[in-house]
N, C-alpha and C positions, 0 to 999 in steps of 0.2 A: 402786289403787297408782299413786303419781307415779312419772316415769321416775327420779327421781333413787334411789327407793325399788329400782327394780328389779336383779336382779344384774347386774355386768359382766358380758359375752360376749367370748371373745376368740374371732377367727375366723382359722385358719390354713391357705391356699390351700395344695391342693397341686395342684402342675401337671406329671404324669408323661408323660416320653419316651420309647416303648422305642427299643431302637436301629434302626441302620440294615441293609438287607438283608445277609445271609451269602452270597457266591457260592462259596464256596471248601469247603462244608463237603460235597461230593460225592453230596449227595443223603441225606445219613446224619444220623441224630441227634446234637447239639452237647449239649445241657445247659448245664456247666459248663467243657466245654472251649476255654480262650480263643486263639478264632482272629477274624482280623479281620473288617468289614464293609466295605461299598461306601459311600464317601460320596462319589460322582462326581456324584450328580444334585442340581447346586446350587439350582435351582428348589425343592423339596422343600423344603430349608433353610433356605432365602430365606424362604419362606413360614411354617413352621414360627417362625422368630426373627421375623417380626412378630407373634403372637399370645402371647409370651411375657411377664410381666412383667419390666419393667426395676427393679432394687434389690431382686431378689430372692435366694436364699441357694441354693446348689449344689452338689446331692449326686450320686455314682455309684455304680454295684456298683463291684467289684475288678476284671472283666474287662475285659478293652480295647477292646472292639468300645463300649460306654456310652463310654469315655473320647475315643473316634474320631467316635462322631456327638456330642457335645458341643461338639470341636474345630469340629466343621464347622456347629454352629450359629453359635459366632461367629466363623467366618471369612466368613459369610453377612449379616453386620451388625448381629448381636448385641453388646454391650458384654461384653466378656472378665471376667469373678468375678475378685477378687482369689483364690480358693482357690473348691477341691471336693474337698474330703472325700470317699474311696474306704470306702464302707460295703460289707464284705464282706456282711451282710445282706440286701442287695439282690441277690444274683447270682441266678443263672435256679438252677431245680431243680438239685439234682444227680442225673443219671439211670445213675450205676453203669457195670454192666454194660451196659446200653442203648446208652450211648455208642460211636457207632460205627457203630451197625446200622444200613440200610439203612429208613430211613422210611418206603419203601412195604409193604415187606415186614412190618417190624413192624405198622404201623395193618392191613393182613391178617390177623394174627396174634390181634387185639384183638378184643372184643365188638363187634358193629354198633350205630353210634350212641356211641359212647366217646366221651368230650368233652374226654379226657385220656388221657396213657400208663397209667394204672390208678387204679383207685377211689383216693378222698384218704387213705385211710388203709393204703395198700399202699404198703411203698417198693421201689424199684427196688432190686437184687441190688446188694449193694455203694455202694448211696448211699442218696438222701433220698424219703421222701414228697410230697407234694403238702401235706401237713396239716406236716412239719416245715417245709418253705418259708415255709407259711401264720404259723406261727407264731415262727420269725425277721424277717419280713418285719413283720409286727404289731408285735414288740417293740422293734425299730427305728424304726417308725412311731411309736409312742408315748413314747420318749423324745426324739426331734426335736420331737415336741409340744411340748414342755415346753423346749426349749431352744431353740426358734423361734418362742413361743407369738408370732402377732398379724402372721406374716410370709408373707410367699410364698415356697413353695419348690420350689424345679426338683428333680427328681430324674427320670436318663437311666438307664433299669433293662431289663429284661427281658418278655419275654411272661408269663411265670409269675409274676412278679414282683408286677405291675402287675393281673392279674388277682388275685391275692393281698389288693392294695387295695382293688381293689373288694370281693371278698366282706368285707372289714373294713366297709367303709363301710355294706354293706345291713346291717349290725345284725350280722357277725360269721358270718355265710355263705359258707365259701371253697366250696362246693360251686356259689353260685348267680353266684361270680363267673367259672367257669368257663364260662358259658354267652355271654359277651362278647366278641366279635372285639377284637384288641388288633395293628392292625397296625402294621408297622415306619415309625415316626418319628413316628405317630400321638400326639397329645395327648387326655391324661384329666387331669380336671381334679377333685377330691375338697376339698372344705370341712370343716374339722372347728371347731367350736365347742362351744367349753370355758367353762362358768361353775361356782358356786359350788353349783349343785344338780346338775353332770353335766356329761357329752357328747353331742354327738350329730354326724351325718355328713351334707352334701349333696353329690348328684350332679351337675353343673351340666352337662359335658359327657363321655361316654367315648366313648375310640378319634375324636377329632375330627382328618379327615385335610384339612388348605387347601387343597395342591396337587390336590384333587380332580376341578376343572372339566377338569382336562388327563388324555386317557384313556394320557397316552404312561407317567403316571407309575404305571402298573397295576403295577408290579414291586414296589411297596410292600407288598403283601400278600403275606405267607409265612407258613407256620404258626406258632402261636405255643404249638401241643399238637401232638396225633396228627395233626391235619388232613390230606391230602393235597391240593396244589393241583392238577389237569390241568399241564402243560407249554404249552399252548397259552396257560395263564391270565398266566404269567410271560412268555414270550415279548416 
C-alpha cells in the first residue's frame, strides 16, 4: 500500500493538569466541593508552562480551584487562551455524604489496600460513582474529539478526573486507571488517534512532575483517592 493509499490519522494531544494543592479543606474529604487551592509556589508553575504546548485549545471543570491553577500558569509565562470553556464534566467525583468526613478516618473505615473511596461501581450516599465520573468524563472526552480533532488540548481537571482518562485510554479500563498516582499540578499527557478504520490511545507521559529535582516542592503530592499521606510527607 502507497502512503498516499493509506487512511488519514488525525492525532489529538491531550495534555491534562490536575490542579493545585487544597490547604483549606481541614483534613476532610472535598469531591465536589468548590473551595480553593494554593498557587503560591511559582516554581511549579514556571515549570509546568514550559512543558505546555503553545496554540493550544483550553478546557476546565466548573470548580475553581482548575480555574485558579490555570490562572497561575499564565501568570508564570504562559501565553493567556483567548477562552476556556468551563466543562462541568470534568469536575472531581461527587462524593455525597462522604463530603466532609474526616479522611483519615474514613480510609480506616475502608477495605485494606482500597485504591479508591469504594469499588467503581458503588456510589457514594447522595452522589456519584467512580463508574458515573468514568463515564461523563469519557463523553466529554469524546465529543472534544471530534470538535478539536488534530489539536492539543489543555485540560486543568481533577485527580478522579484524570484518572478517569487514563482508564479511557488503556482501552477503556477505569478500574486500571485507578492504580496511577495523579499528583497536584502534575502533567499526563494522552494521544488519541482517529482514522477512517477506528481509534486508538497513546500514553506518552502520566502524572509528569518538572519541578521535581527540587525536594522543597514535595507538597505537590496529596491524595488524589483514599490515600492517606503521613504529615511529615507534606511538611
Amino acid at each position: 500500500m502507497s502512503n498516499a493509499d493509506k487512511p488519514e490519522v488525525v492525532a489529538t494531544r491531550w495534555w491534562w493538569v490536575r490542579h493545585a494543592p487544597v490547604r483549606n479543606d481541614g483534613g476532610n474529604i472535598y469531591g465536589q466541593k468548590d473551595i480553593e487551592c494554593d498557587t503560591s509556589d511559582r516554581e511549579v508553575f514556571e515549570a509546568v508552562a514550559k512543558i505546555l504546548p503553545r496554540g493550544a485549545v483550553w478546557y476546565s471543570s466548573n470548580l475553581k480551584r482548575t480555574h485558579q491553577t490555570a490562572e497561575a500558569i499564565w501568570a508564570a509565562g504562559f501565553p493567556k487562551p483567548a477562552s476556556m470553556p468551563w466543562e462541568a464534566a470534568f469536575a472531581e467525583q461527587h462524593l455525597g455524604d462522604w463530603q466532609g468526613m474526616n479522611r483519615d478516618a474514613f480510609v480506616a473505615s475502608r477495605p485494606a489496600g482500597s485504591s479508591w473511596f469504594a469499588d467503581i461501581s458503588v456510589p457514594a450516599p447522595g452522589g456519584e460513582s467512580f463508574m458515573d465520573l468514568y463515564n461523563r468524563v469519557c463523553g466529554a472526552i469524546d465529543r472534544i474529539n471530534v470538535a478539536q480533532a488534530g489539536q492539543d488540548v489543555i485540560a486543568v481537571g481533577h485527580g478522579g478526573t484524570i484518572k478517569a482518562a487514563v482508564g479511557l485510554a488503556l482501552g477503556g479500563q477505569p478500574d486500571k486507571g485507578l492504580a496511577f498516582d495523579i499528583d497536584n499540578c502534575s502533567v499526563t499527557r494522552l494521544d488519541h488517534f482517529a482514522s477512517a478504520g477506528g481509534s486508538n490511545w497513546r500514553l506518552p507521559m502520566v502524572n509528569q512532575q518538572p519541578w521535581i529535582a527540587d525536594a522543597k516542592h514535595a507538597a505537590m503530592h496529596q491524595p488524589a483517592g483514599p490515600e492517606v499521606v503521613p504529615a511529615t510527607k507534606l511538611a
